[in-house]
C-alpha positions as CSV (number, residue, x, y, z in Angstrom):
1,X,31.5,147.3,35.3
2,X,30.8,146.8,31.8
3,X,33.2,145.6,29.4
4,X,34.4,147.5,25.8
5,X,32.2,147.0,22.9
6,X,33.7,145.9,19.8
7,X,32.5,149.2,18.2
8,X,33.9,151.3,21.2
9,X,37.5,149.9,20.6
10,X,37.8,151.6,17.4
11,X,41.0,153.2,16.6
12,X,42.7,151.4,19.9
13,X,45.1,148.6,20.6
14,X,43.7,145.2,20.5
15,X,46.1,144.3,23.5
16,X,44.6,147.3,25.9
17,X,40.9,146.7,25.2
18,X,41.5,142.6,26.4
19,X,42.9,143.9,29.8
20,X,40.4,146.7,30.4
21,X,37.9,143.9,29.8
22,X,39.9,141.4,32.1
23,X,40.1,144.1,34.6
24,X,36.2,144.4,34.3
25,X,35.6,140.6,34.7
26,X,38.0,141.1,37.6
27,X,35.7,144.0,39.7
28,X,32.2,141.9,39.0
29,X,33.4,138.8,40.0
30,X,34.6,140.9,43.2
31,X,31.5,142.4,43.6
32,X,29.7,139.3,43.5
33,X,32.4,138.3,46.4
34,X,31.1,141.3,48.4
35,X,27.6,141.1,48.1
36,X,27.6,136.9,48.5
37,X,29.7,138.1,51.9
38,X,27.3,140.6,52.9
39,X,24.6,137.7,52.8
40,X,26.7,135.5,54.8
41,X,27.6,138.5,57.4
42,X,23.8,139.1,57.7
43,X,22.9,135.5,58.3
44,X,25.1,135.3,60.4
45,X,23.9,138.0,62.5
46,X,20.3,136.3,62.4
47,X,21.5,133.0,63.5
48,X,23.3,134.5,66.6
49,X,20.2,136.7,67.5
50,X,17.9,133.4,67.3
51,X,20.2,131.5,69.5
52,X,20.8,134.1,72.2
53,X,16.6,134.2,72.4
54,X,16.5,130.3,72.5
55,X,19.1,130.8,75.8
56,X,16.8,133.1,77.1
57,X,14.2,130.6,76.9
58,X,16.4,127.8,78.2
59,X,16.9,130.0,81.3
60,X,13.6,131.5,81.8
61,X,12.7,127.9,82.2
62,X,15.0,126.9,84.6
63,X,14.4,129.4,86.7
64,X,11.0,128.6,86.6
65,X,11.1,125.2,87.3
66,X,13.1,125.6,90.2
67,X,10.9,128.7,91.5
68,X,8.0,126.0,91.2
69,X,9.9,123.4,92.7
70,X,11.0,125.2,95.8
71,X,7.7,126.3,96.2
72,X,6.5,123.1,96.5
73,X,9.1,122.2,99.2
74,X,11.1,119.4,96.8
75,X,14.4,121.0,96.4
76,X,16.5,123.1,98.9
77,X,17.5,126.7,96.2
78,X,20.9,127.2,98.6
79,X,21.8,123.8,98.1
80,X,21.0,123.5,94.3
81,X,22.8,127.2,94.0
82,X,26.0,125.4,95.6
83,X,25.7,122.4,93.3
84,X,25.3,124.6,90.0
85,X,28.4,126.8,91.2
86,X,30.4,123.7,92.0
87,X,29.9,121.8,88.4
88,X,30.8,124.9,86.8
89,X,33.6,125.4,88.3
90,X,35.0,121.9,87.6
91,X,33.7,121.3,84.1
92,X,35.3,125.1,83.3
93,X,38.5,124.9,85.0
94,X,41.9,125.0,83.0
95,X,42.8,121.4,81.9
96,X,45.5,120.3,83.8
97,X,49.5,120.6,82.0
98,X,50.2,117.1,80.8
99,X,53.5,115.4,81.9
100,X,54.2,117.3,85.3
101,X,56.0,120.7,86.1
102,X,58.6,119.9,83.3
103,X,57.1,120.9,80.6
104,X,54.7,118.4,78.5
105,X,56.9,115.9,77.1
106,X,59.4,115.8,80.1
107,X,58.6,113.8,83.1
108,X,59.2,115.0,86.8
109,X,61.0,118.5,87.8
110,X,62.3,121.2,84.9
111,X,66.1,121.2,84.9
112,X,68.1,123.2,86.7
113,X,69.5,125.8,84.6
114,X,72.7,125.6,83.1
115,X,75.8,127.2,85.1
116,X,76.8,131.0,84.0
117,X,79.8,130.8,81.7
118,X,82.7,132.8,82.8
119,X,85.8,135.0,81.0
120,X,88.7,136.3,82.0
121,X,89.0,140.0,82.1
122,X,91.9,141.7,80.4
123,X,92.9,144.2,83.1
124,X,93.6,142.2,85.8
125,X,92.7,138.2,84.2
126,X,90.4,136.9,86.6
127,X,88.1,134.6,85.8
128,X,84.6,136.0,86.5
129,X,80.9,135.5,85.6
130,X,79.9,136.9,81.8
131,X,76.8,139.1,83.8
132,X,79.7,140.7,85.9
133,X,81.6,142.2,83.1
134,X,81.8,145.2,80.2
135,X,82.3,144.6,76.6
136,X,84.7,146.9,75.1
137,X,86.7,147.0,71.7
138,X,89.5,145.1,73.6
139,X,87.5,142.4,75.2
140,X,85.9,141.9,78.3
141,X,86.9,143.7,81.4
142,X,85.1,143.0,85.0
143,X,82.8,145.6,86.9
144,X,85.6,146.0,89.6
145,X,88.3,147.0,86.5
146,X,86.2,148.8,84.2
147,X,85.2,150.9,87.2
148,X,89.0,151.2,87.9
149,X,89.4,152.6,84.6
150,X,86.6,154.9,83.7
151,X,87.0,156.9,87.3
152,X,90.7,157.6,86.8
């Protein structure tokens, strides 16, 4: 975008024309962003083409060498396939977790999890487990109560 000319700002505020202009340094630089993006996108792009071909080639070999070498009665392919499988599995398998089932900076077993707090219900105040009970604008009431209460 091109910025005001002196002889275009005629007749205007000094104060508007400096931030249309800022605004116009503003959009090139971010064109320049784009297009130096673009470039770096594309490369990109290239780089990954030229390595997936030199994997290709990396395997086309191998599998010739070994072709060849089985044909000259050197290497066993069944054996070799088992080998291959075998390293990949190891050297791809999950790491294992540090410091044992409980957790990584814990040694030994996770704790056991703390006990369920209990309440006392209003209606007929025993003390029962939180997961066993209704909340209502009173307090809390047990399941055997609050059924009590809501059928009658």
């Amino acid at each position: 975008m091109e910025k005001l000319t002196w002889w275009q700002t005629l007749g205007s505020g000094g104060s508007e024309i400096s931030k249309i202009n800022e605004a116009a340094d503003e959009i090139n630089a971010l064109a320049d962003q784009a297009g130096d993006l673009r470039k770096k996108i594309r490369r990109l792009f290239e780089l990954d083409r030229d390595q997936g071909r030199a994997l290709e080639e990396v395997k086309i070999t191998v599998e010739v060498l070994i072709a060849a070498l089985a044909r000259a009665g050197v290497l066993d392919v069944d054996q070799l396939t088992h080998d291959v499988r075998t390293e990949i599995e190891a050297r791809f398998a999950p790491p294992p977790r540090p410091g044992g089932p409980g957790g990584p900076y814990r040694q030994g077993p996770a704790p056991a999890p703390p006990p369920e707090r209990k309440v006392l219900c209003l209606e007929c105040e025993c003390e029962v487990p939180i997961s066993q009970t209704y909340v209502t604008a009173h307090g809390e009431i047990c399941d055997r109560c609050y059924v009590l209460k809501t059928s009658a």
